[in-house]
C-alpha positions in Angstrom: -2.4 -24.5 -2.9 -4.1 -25.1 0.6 -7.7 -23.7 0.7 -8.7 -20.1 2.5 -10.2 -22.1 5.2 -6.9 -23.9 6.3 -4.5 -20.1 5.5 -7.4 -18.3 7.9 -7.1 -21.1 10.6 -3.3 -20.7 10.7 -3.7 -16.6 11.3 -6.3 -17.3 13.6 -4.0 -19.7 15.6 -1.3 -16.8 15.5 -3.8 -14.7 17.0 -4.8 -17.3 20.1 -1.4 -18.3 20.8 -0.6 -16.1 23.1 -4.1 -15.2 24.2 -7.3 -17.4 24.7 -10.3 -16.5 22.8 -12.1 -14.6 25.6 -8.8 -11.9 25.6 -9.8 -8.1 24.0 -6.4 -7.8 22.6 -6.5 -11.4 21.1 -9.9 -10.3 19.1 -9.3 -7.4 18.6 -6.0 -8.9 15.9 -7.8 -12.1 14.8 -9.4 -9.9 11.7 -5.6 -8.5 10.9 -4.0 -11.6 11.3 -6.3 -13.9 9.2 -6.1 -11.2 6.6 -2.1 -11.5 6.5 -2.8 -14.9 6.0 -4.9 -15.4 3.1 -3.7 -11.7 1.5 -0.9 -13.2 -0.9 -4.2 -15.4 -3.0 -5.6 -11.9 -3.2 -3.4 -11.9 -6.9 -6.5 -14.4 -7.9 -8.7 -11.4 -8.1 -7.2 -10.0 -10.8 -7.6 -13.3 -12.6 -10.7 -14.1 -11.9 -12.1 -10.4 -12.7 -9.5 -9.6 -15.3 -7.9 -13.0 -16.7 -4.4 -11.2 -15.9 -2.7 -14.2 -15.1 0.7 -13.4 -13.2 3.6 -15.4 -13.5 5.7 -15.3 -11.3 3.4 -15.2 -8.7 5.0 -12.0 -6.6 2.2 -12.0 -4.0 3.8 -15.5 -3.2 7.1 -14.1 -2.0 8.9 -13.4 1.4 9.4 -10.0 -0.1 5.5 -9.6 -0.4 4.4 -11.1 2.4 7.1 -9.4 5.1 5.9 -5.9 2.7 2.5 -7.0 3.8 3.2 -7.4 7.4 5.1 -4.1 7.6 2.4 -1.7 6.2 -0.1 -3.6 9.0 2.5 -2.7 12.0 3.4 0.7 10.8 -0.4 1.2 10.4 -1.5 -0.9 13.8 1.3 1.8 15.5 -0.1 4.5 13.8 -4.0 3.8 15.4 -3.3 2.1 18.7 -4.4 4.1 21.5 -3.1 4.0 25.1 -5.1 1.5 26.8 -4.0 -0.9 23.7 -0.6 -1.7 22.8 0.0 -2.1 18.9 0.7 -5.5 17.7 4.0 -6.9 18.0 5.5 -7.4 14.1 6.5 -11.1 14.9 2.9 -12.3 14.9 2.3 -10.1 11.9 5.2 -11.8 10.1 4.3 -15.0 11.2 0.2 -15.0 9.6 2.0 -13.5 6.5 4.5 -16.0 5.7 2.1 -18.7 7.0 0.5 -18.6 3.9 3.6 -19.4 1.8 4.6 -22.8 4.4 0.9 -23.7 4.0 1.3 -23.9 0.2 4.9 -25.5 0.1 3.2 -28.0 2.3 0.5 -28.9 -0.5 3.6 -29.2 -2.5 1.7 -29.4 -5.9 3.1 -26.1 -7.7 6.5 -24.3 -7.4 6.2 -21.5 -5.3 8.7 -17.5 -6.2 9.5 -17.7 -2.9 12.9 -15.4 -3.2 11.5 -13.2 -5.5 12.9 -10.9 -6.8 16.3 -11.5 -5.9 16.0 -14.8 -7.2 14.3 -16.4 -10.5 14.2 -19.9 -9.4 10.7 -21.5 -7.7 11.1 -23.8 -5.0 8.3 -26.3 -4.3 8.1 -29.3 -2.0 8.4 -33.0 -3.0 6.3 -34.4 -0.6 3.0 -32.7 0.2 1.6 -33.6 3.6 -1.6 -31.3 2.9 -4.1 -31.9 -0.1 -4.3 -29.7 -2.6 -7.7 -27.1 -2.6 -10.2 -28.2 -5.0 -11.9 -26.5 -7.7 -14.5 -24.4 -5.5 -17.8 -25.5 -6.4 -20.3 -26.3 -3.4 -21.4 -29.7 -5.4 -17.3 -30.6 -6.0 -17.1 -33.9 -3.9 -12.7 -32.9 -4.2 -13.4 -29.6 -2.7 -14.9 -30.8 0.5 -12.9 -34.2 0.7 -9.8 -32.6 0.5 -10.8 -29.7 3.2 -12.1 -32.3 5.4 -8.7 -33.9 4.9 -6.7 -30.7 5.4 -8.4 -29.8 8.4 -7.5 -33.2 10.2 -3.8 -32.5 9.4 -3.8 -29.0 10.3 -5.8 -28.2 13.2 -4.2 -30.5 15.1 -0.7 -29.3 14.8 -2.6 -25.7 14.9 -4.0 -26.7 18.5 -0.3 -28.1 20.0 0.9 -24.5 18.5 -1.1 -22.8 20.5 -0.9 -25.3 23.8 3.1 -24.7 23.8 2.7 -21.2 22.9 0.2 -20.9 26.0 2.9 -22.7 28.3 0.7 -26.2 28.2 3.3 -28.8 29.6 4.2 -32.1 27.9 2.3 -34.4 30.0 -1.0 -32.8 29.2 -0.3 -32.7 25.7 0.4 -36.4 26.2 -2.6 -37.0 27.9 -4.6 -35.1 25.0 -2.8 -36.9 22.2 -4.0 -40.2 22.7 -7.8 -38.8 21.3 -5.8 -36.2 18.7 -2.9 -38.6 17.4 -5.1 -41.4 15.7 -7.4 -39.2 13.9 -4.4 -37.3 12.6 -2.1 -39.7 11.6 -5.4 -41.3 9.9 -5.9 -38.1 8.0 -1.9 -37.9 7.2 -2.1 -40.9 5.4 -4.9 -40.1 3.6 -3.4 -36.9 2.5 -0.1 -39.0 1.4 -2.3 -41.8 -0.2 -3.6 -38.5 -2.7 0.1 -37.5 -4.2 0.2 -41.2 -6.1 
């Protein structure tokens, strides 16, 4: 599964892509969007406080995590006030379901993504992420394979957001020749770790 750090990120990206950082209504939807995004590991509660161990994972579904992203709008409508337009449900969506690309693209465990109208788990062959490690502050794997993960992804995060914010392909160009190295260095890495 990719680490909390790296599903966050992604909602937070959601949140800035259509709206820089200094944007109220861009703020003001970072804390629902980051919370769409990590919400489907929130099943590892009941694990961790009551060793209920869930299989299949439901909270890892399309049906959960669109659920998820409907109760926010219908509340988000519900609350908005005039000067503030409610979020649109795309971006809600989008952090949900994030989660579930995010841990295909560890590709370590099978994930119920067509749950419940389908039994079978699908998982990736190939993961371009590494997998989070056991979380320990003194687990050398934890923060090697976060470094890792964030060298993959917030790149790719960054270019989302550039296209989303109408950045034209020569500047990304011009960017990409101090992103691309480290990336692809970090790729490889990443790729080097599923042998």
């Amino acid at each position: 599964m990719s680490s909390l750090i790296g599903h966050a990120a992604t909602g937070a990206a959601i949140a800035f892509a259509r709206q820089g950082l200094a944007a109220q209504q861009a703020r003001r939807n970072l804390p629902l969007l980051v919370l769409l995004a990590v919400v489907p590991d929130f099943d590892y509660f009941g694990f961790w406080l009551f060793g209920i161990d869930l299989q299949p994972r439901a909270t890892h579904s399309l049906a959960f995590c669109l659920g998820a992203a409907t109760l926010a709008w219908m509340l988000t409508i519900r609350r908005h006030d005039r000067d503030q337009p409610p979020i649109r449900p795309i971006p809600l969506a989008l952090a949900a379901c994030s989660h579930l690309a995010l841990d295909l693209l560890v590709g370590v465990h099978s994930l119920p993504i067509f749950w419940p109208f389908v039994a079978n788990e699908i998982s990736s062959p190939v993961g371009l992420l590494p997998s989070a490690a056991h979380v320990s502050l003194t687990n050398y794997y934890l923060w090697r394979n976060l470094f890792i993960e964030m060298g993959v992804l917030l790149p790719m995060l960054a270019v989302i957001i550039a296209l989303c914010r109408g950045a034209t392909v020569g500047s990304l160009l011009r960017k990409a020749i101090f992103m691309v190295p480290p990336w692809i260095a970090c790729l490889v890495w990443s790729l080097s770790l599923q042998r």
